[in-house]
C-alpha positions in Angstrom: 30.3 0.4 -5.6 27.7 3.1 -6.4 25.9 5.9 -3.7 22.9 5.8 -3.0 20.9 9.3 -2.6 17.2 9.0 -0.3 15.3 11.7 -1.1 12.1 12.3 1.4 9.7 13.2 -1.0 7.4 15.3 1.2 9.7 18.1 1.7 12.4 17.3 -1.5 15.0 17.1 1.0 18.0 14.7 1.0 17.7 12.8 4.0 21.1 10.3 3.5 23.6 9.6 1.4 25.0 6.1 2.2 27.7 3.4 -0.3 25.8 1.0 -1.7 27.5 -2.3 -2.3 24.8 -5.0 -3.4 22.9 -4.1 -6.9 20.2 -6.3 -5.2 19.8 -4.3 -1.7 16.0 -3.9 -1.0 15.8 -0.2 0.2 12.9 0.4 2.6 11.9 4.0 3.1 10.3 5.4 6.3 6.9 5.3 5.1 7.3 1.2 4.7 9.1 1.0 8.4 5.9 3.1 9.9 3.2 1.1 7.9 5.1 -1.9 9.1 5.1 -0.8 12.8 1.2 0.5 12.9 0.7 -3.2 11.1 2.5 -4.8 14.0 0.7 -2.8 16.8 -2.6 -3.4 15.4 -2.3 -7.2 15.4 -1.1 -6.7 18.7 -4.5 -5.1 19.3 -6.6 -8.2 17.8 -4.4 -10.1 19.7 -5.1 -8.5 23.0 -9.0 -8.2 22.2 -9.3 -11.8 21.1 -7.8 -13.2 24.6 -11.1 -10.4 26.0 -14.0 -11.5 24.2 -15.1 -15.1 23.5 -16.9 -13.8 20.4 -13.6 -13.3 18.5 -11.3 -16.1 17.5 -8.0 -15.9 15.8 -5.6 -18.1 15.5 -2.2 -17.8 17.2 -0.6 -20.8 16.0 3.0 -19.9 13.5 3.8 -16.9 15.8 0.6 -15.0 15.2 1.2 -14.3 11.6 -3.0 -14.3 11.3 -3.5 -11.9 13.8 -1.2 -9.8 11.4 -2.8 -10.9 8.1 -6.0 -10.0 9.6 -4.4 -6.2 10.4 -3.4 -6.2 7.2 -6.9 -6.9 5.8 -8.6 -4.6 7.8 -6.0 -1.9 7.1 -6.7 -2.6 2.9 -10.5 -3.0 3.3 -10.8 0.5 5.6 -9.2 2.0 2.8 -11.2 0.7 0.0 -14.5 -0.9 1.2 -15.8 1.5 4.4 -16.0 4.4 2.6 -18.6 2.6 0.6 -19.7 1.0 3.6 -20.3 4.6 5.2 -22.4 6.3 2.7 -24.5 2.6 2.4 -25.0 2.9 6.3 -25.5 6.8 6.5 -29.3 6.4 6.9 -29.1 4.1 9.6 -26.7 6.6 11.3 -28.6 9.9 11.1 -31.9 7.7 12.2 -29.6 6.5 15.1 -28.2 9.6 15.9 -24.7 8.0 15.3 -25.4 5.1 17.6 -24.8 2.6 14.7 -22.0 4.2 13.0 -19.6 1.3 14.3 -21.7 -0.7 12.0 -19.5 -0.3 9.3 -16.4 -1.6 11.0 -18.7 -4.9 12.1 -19.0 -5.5 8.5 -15.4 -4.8 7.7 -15.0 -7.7 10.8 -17.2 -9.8 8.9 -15.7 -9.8 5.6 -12.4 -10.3 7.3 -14.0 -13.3 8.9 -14.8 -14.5 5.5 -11.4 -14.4 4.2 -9.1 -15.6 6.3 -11.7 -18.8 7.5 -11.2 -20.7 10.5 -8.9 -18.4 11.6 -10.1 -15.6 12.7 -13.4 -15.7 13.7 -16.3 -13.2 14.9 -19.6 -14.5 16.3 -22.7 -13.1 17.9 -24.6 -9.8 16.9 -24.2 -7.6 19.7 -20.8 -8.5 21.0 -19.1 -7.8 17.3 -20.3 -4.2 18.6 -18.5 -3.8 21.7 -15.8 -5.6 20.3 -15.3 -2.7 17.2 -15.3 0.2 20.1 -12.4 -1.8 22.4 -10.8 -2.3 19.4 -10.5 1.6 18.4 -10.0 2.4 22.4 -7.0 -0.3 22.1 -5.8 1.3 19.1 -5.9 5.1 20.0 -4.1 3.6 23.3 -1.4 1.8 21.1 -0.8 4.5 18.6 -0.3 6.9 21.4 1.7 5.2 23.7 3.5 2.7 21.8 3.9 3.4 17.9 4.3 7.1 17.2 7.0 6.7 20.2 8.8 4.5 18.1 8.9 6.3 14.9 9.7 9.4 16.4 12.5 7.9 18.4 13.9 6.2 14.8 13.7 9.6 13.6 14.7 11.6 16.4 18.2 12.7 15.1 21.7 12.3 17.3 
């Protein structure tokens, strides 16, 4: 029986010391819980939009685990791919004034389209528009209400 010592690695401080029993425990760290919750909220947030708007499909069959593969996509391809996609788009958005900046995240919409096939689903032209704004409305709702409550109440000490 060996200890265990969790270091938080943004201030070097230990956080826990707890027994560990099982060489082949999987130990998940804060940051995993919280990318895990924001994951959970923002399929939440297709979910919600998808049931809105006609224009978006995505299939809720096996518990909704493609509403939270598309999260995840979106999540990995913001991170990689928009940046890209916003210095390809800037022209467009200084001629526009910033009226076509959600362009970006259409594309991102598109490609996720692309991936996961016949289950989720974006159609039209304009409504992938209004459906990109909801969506970060929805989300600044969700992260505000719902998901930073929850990681602050697991990490709210006793």
């Amino acid at each position: 029986m060996g200890k265990k010592i969790v270091i938080d690695s943004e201030d070097a401080v230990v956080k826990k010391v707890e027994k560990v029993s099982n060489k082949n425990e999987v130990v998940v760290d804060d940051s995993t819980k919280n990318w895990i919750i924001y994951m959970i909220g923002y399929a939440i947030v297709l979910v919600i939009v998808s049931l809105l708007f006609k224009s978006l499909y995505i299939d809720l069959s096996n518990f909704g685990i493609y509403a939270l593969l598309a999260a995840i996509i979106i999540y990995i391809l913001n991170r990689t791919i928009k940046p890209i996609l916003n210095i390809l788009t800037l022209p467009i958005t200084i001629m526009s004034m910033g009226l076509l900046y959600p362009i970006s995240n259409v594309i991102i919409l598109y490609i996720t389209d692309l991936l996961l096939g016949k289950h989720f689903q974006i159609s039209g032209f304009i409504a992938p528009f209004i459906i990109v704004i909801f969506i970060s409305i929805l989300n600044i709702f969700m992260e505000g209400l719902f998901i930073k409550p929850i990681i602050n109440k697991g990490t709210d000490k006793k």
